[in-house]
N, C-alpha and C positions, 0 to 999 in steps of 0.2 A: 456502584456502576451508574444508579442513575444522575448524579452529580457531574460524572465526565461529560455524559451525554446533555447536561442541562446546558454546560456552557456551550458545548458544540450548536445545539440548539437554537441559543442565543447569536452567536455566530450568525445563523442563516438565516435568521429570522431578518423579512424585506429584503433579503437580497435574491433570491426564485432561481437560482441555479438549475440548471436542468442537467439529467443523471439517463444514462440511456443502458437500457438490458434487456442483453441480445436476445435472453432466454423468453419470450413472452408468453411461452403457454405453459411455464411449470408454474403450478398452484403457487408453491413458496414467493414469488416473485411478482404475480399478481395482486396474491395478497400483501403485500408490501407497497407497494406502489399505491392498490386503492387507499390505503392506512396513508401514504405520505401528504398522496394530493388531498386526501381531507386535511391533514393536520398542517398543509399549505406550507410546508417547511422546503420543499424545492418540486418543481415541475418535473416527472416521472415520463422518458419515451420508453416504451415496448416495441421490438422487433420482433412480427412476424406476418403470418397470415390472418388479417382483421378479423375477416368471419371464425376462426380456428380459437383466435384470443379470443374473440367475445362470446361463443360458447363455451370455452372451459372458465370465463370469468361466472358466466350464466348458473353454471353447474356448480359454481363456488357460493354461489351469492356474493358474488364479490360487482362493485360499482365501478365501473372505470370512469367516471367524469371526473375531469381535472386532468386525465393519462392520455398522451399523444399516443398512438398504434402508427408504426411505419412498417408498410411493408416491402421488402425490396423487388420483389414483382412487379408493383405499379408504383415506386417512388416517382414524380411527380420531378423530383432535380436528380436523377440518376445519370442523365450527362455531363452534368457538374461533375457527379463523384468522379464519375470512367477519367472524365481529364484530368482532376485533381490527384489523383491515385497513379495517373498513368506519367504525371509530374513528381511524383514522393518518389515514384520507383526507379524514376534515372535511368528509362531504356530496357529496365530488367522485366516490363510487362507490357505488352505492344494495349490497343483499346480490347481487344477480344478477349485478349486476355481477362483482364481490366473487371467486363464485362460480367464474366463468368465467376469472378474470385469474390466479388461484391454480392453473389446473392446468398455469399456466408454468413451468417450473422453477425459475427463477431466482427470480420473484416468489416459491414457493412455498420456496424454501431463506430467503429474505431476511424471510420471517416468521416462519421457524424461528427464526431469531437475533432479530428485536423481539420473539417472546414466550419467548424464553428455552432454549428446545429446544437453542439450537448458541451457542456462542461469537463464531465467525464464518464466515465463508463464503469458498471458491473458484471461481471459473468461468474461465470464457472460452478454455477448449481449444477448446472447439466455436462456442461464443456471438459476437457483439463483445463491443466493449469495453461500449458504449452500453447492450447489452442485459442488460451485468453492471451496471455503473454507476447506471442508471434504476431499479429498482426501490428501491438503495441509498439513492438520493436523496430517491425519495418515501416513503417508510418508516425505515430508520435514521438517516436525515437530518445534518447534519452537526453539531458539537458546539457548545455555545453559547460565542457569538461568533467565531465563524467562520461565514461564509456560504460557501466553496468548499470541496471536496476539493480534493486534489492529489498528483502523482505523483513519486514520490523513488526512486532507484537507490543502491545500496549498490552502490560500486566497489572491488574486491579485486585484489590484486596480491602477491604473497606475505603480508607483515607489515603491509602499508598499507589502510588500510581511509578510504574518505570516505561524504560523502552530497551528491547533485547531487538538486537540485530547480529549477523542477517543469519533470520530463522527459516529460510525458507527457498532462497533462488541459488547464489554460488558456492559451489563446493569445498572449493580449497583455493582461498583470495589472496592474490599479494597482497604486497605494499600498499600499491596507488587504491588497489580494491578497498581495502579496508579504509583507509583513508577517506574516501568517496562515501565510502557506508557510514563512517561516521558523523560527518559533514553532511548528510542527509537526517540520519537518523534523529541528530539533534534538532533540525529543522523540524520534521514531525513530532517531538515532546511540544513545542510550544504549542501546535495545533491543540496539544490536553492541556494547556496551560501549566506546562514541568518547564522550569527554568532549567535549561542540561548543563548536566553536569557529567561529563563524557570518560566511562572508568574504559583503557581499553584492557583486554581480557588474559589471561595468557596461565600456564601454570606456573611463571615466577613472579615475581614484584622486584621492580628495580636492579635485578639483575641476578640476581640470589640463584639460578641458572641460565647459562646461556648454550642456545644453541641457535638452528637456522630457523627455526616454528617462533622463539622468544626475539631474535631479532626482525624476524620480520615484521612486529609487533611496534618495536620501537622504532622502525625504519617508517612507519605509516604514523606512528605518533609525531613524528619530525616534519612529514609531508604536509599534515591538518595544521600545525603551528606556524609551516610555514605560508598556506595559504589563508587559513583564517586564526589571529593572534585576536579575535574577540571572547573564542570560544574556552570556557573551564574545561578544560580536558587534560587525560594525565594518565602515566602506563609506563612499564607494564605492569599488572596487577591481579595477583589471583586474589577471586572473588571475595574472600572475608577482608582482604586489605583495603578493598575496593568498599565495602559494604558498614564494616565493622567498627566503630571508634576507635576501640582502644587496640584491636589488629590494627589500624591505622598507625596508632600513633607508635607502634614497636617498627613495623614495617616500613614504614615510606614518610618519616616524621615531615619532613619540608615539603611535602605533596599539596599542591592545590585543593585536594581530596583528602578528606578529612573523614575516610569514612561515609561520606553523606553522597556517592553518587548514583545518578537514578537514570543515565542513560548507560546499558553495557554495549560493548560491542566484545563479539565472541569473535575467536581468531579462524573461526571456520564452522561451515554449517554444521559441519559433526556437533561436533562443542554446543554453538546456538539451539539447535531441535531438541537434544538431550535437554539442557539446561531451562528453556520455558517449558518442558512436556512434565520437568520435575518441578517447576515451581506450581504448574498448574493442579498435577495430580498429588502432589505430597505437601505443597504450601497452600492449596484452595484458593490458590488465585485464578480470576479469569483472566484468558487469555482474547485479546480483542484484533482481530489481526486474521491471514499478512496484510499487513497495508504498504504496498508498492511505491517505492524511494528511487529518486533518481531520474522520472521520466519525465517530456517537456509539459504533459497534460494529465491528468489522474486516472488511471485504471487502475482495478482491484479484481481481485483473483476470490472468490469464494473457494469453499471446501463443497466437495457432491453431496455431503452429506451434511451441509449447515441445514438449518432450521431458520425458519421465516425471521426469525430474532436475528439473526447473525447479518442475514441479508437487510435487513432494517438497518444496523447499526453501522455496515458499512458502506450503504449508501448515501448514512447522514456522515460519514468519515470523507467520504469521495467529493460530496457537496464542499466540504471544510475547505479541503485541499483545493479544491477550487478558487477559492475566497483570492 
């Protein structure tokens, strides 16, 4: 694990990205933020109430110099936001509106990043998922030609590194979905330095059954080929055809995929959640993730119950995707 993170490291180092989290007064994210701005790997904003931040930083021992504190009470460019927000929304939020939806936090970090203040954003120690996600969606909105985000794990095991997609946002994706996800997903291996190699998922391999779940597999393999023909990708494939050499070479002998691929994409989240919750708990790999695919700017969703680790490791992931 520490070898992912050395090259991401690398990555940020002189380039000061700034990373904005909503949550400013849980301990986890404080201490985080002081650990960043010392290790000067990107510039840390805190949303909340300054005096509220700076005594529970107080009660931490925790430093905040090097961490911007914004509060939205006395934001200082909060006419900015009201216009800028009451322009994303196209009508759907008059200024008062505007007014009132920005002293959220999250709302109020996710326009830091549409006008430029942050790079990108972290939530959801505290928040859902939903209430990191939603404002994502109506403001940073997703990148053109994509119409979904989606959720990807980076699975670590010593020297082995993949990417499983989507582990975490749509439930049951078509065609274009999948397509999308994986056209993203492989975008994110390069961020951990994985050249992708893109298995897409299914319980048959090259046709050995068909049905409407197995073509719609091969119908979003068709889509990815035909919009990006740079990309090693190839389906459909259950997992050991996908994984396995010599399953390889029985199964899908003239396959791009020889066995050796290390981006999956699973045919729906059932499938994805199961499949890294097994690899993590019965293959003892860590799971590093979700990290959110698809959107114009980086937001990331933590778990309520991450550890100051986790929040550390995806604020230097947020930073990357920045780059």
């Amino acid at each position: 694990m520490s070898d992912l993170f050395t090259g991401i490291k690398e990555k940020l180092s002189g380039e000061k990205k700034t990373v904005v989290f909503p949550e400013g007064t849980d301990e986890r994210i404080l201490t985080v933020v002081s650990r960043l701005a010392n290790e000067d790997l990107l510039h840390p904003i805190v949303v909340g109430n300054e005096e509220e931040v700076r005594n529970t930083a107080n009660s931490l021992n925790v430093e905040l110099s090097g961490v911007t504190i914004f509060d939205p009470g006395t934001y200082e460019e909060m006419d900015m936001l009201v216009q800028s927000f009451v322009e994303r929304r196209k009508g759907k939020s008059t200024e008062e509106d505007a007014r009132k939806i920005l002293q959220d936090a999250n709302y109020f970090g996710t326009m830091l990043v549409h006008t430029n203040k942050a790079d990108g954003l972290v939530s959801g120690a505290v928040h859902s998922t939903a209430d990191t996600v939603r404002p994502a969606l109506q403001i940073i909105k997703t990148k053109e030609g994509m119409k979904k985000t989606s959720g990807a794990f980076v699975m670590v095991r010593g020297d082995e590194k993949y990417v499983f997609a989507d582990c975490a946002i749509n439930i049951s994706p078509n065609s274009k979905d999948l397509a999308e996800i994986a056209i993203a997903s492989a975008e994110t291996a390069k961020l951990f330095d994985i050249d992708p190699r893109v298995a897409m998922l299914s319980f048959s391999t090259y046709g050995s059954a068909i049905s409407p779940e197995t073509e719609r597999v091969t119908e979003a393999l068709k889509l990815v080929k035909e919009e990006r023909d740079d990309l090693v990708i190839d389906g459909e494939f259950q997992f050991d055809a996908a994984f396995v050499p010599s399953v390889a070479a029985k199964k899908a002998p003239d396959s791009v995929i020889k066995g050796d691929a290390n981006v999956f994409i699973f045919p729906s989240l059932e499938a994805g959640n199961i499949g890294y919750k097994i690899a993590q708990r019965l293959g003892n790999f860590e799971a590093v993730g979700p990290i959110l695919q698809g959107l114009n700017r980086p937001v990331n969703d933590l778990s309520r119950g991450c550890s100051a680790e986790d929040v550390y490791k995806l604020a230097l992931i947020t930073a990357a995707q920045a780059l």
